[in-house]
C-alpha positions in Angstrom: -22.9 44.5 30.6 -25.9 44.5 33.3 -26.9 41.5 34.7 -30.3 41.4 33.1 -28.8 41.3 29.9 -26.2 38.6 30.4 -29.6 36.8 32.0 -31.6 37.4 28.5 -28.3 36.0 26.9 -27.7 33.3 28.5 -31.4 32.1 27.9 -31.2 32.9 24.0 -28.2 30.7 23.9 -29.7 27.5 25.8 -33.0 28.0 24.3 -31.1 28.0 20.7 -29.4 25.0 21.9 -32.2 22.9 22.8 -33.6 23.8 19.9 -31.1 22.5 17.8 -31.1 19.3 19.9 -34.3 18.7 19.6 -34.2 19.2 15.7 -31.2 16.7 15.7 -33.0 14.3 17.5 -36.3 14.5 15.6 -35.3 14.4 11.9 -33.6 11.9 9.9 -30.6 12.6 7.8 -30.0 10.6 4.5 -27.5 8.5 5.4 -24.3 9.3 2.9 -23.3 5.7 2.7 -25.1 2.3 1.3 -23.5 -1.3 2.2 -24.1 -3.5 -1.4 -23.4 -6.9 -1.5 -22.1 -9.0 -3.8 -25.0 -10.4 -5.1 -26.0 -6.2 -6.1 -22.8 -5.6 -7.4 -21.2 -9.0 -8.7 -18.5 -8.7 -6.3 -17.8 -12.1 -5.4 -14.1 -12.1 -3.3 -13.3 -13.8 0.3 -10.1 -13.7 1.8 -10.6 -17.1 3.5 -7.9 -17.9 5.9 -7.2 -21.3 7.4 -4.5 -21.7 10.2 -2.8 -25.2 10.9 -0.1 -26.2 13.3 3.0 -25.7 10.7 1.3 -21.7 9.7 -0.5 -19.8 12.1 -0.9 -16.7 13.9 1.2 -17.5 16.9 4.5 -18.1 14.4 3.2 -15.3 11.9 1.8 -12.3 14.1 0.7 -10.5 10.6 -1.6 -13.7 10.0 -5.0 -11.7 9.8 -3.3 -8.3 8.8 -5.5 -9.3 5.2 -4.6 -9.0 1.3 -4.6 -5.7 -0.9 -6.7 -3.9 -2.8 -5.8 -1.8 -6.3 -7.9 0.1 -8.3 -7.5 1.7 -11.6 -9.1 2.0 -15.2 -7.7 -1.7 -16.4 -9.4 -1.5 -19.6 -9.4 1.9 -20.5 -13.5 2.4 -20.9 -13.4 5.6 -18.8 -14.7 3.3 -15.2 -12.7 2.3 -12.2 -12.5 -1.4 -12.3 -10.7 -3.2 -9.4 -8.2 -6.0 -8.1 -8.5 -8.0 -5.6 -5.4 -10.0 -3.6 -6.0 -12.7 -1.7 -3.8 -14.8 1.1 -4.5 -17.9 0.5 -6.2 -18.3 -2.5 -6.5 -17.0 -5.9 -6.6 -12.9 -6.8 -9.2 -11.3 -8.6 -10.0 -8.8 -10.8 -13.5 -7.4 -11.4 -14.2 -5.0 -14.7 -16.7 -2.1 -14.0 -19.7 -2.2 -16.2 -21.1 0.7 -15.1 -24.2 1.6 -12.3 -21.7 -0.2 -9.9 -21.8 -3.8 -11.4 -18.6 -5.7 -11.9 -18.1 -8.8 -14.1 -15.7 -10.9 -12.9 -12.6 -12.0 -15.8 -9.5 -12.9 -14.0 -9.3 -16.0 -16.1 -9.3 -14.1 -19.5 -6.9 -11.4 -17.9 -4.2 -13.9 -16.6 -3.5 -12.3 -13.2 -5.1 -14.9 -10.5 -1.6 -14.9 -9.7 0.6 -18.5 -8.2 -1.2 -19.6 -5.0 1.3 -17.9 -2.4 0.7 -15.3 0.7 -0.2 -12.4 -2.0 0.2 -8.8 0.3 -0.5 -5.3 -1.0 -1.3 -4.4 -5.1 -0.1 -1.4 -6.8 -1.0 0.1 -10.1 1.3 1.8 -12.6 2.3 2.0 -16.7 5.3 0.8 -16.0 5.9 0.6 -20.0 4.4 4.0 -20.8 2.0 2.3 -23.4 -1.3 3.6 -21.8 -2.2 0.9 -20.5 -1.7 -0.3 -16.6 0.2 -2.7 -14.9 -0.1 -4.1 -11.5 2.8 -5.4 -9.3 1.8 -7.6 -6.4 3.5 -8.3 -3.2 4.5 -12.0 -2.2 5.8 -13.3 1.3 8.7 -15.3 0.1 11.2 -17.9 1.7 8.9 -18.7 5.5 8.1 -22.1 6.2 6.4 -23.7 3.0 6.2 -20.0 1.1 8.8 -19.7 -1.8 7.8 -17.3 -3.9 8.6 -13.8 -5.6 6.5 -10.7 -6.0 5.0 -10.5 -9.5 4.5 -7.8 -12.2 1.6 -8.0 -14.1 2.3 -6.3 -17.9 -0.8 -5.6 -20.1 -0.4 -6.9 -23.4 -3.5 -5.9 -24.9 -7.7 -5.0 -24.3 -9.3 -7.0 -26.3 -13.5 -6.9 -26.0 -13.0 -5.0 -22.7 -10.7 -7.3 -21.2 -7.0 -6.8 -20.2 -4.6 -9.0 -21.2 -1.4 -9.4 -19.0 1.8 -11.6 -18.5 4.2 -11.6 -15.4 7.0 -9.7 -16.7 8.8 -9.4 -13.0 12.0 -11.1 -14.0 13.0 -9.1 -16.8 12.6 -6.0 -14.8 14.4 -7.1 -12.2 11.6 -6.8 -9.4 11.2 -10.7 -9.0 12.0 -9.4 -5.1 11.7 -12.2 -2.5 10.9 -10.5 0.7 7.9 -10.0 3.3 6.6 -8.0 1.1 3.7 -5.1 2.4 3.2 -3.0 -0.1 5.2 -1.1 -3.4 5.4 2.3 -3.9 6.0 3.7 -7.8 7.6 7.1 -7.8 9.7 9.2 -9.8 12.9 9.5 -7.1 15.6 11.0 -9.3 13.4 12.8 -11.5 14.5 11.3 -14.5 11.0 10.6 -16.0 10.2 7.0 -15.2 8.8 5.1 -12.4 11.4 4.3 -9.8 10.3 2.2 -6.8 9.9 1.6 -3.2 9.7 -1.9 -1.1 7.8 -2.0 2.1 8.3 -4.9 3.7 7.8 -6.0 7.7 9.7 -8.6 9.6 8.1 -11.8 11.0 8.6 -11.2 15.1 7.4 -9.0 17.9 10.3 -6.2 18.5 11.3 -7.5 21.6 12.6 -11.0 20.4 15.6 -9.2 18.5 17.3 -7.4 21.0 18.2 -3.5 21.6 17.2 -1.2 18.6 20.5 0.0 18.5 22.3 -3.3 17.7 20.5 -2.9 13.9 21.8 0.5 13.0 23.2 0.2 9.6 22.4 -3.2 8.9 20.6 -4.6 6.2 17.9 -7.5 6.3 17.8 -9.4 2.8 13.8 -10.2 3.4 12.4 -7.7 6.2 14.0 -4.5 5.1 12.6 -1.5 2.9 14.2 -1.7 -0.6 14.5 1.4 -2.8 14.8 -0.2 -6.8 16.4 2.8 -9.5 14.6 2.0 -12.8 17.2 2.3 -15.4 15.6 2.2 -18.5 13.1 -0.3 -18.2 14.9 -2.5 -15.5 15.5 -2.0 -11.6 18.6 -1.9 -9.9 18.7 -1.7 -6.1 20.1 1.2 -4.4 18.8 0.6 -1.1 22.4 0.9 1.0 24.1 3.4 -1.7 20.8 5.6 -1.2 20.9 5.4 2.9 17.2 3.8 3.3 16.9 2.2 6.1 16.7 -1.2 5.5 17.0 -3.6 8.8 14.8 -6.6 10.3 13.1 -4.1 12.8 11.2 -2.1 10.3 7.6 -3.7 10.3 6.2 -1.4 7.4 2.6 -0.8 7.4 2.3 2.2 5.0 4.1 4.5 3.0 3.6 7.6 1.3 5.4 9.9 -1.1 5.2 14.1 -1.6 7.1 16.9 -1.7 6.9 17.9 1.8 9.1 20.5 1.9 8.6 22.2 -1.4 12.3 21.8 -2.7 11.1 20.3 -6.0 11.7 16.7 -4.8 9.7 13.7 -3.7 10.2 13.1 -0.3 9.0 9.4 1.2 6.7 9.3 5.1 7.1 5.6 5.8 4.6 4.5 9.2 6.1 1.5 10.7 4.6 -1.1 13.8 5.1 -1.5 17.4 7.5 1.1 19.0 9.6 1.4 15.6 10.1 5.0 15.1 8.4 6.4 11.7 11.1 7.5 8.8 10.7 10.0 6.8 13.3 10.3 4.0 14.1 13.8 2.7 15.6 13.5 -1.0 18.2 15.7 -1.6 20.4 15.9 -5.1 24.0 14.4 -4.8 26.9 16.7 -5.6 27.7 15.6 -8.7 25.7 13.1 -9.9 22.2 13.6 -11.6 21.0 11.0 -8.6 19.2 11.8 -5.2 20.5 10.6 -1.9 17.6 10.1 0.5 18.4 11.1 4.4 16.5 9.7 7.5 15.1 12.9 9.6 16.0 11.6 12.8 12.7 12.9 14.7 9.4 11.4 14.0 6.3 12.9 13.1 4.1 10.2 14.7 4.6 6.9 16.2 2.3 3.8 15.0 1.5 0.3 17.4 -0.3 -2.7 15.8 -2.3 -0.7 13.3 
């Protein structure tokens, strides 16, 4: 190539450039979000959070981590409605009536929930009935917190409102823990929902001592709980299983999916500070018609204070 044509190149290509910037810069694009507030959409939810000197950030480092969030059809109209946890306060739930304007019924629905440190929310049908439940974390047995996480049945829809009653005991998930979030999955392949308990620990890393002092322990509140539904009620199978279940977990999310295309659901788990991630690989047992779970010892990605 000559070096007149490279010249006549080279000015194509910064005279298409500028051009482009200059376009950029000029027009407008339609921005692809809106912000609505509550008074436009009905909204009406604050996770107000007071510290004093017994509870506060400096003796609970997750203090301002916030509550959850779950959304699902709740009353079966065909529209995403959507739940609300709160800290320190009463939850909410808010039924979608369309051009996004929600009505807010957590009275008539029964799921404000007791007055505890609510954490994450999920949604299932536990029961199979069609209709869905919601199971909320608790932080349970800290300071003046004694409480249980809580399983929301629905009973009924009646004029467009759900209808539910806490039905954790009999299921066996009245779990008290530091709860972070529940995941609903189908482990064993059996057909129902089994489930998994992310939970995090109450102190920086450092304050526990050397990593490798936990291996094969078991904490009762901070660690990760795997729960075998066996016809309608939970049994733990946490140690039996080979989760990893120890006071230096500090869960912050967890995910399942059949990551390696073997048929079953394999579990990412992201945990805080320099905590190595897990992810568990479920493998049939010989023998049994149950799985056995197996930490991968190398991580995919390491998390700090997200």
């Amino acid at each position: 190539m000559n070096l007149k044509l490279k010249t006549r190149i080279a000015s194509l290509g910064a005279l298409l450039f500028f051009t482009l910037l200059i376009q950029g810069c000029g027009g407008r694009t339609r921005p692809q979000f809106q912000l609505l507030r509550k008074d436009a959409t009905g909204l009406d939810f604050e996770n107000a959070l007071k510290q004093s000197s017994e509870f506060n950030v400096f003796n609970f480092m997750y203090f301002y981590n916030g509550g959850g969030l779950a959304a699902g059809d709740f009353n079966n109209d065909g529209l995403v409605d959507l739940y609300f946890t709160s800290n320190m306060g009463p939850n909410k739930m808010f039924i979608n009536e369309g051009g996004l304007k929600f009505r807010d019924v957590t009275e008539e629905a029964g799921v404000a929930g007791r007055l505890g440190w609510s954490t994450g929310a999920s949604v299932v049908d536990l029961n199979n009935d069609g209709m869905l439940d919601i199971y909320v974390g608790q932080m349970g047995d800290y300071k003046s917190f004694h409480d249980q996480n809580q399983l929301f049945i629905c009973k009924s829809i009646k004029d467009g409102v759900p209808n539910y009653e806490d039905e954790a005991i009999p299921y066996g998930l009245d779990l008290v823990g530091f709860s972070t979030q529940a995941l609903f999955f189908d482990y064993d392949l059996d057909g129902d929902p089994d489930m998994f308990q992310l939970n995090f620990s109450l102190h920086a890393n450092g304050t526990f001592g050397q990593k490798k002092l936990f291996v094969g322990t078991k904490h009762p509140l901070s660690g990760d709980k795997l729960m075998r539904n066996d016809g309608g009620h939970f049994t733990e199978v946490t140690v039996d299983a080979g989760i990893n279940s120890t006071v230096i977990g500090y869960g912050l999310g967890v995910v399942a999916g059949d990551v390696n295309l073997d048929g079953w659901p394999d579990l990412y788990i992201g945990n805080d500070f320099r905590h190595q991630q897990h992810r568990h690989r479920i493998r049939p047992r010989r023998g049994s018609r149950r799985c056995e779970p197996r930490r991968l010892a190398r991580p995919l990605h390491r998390q700090r204070f997200s």
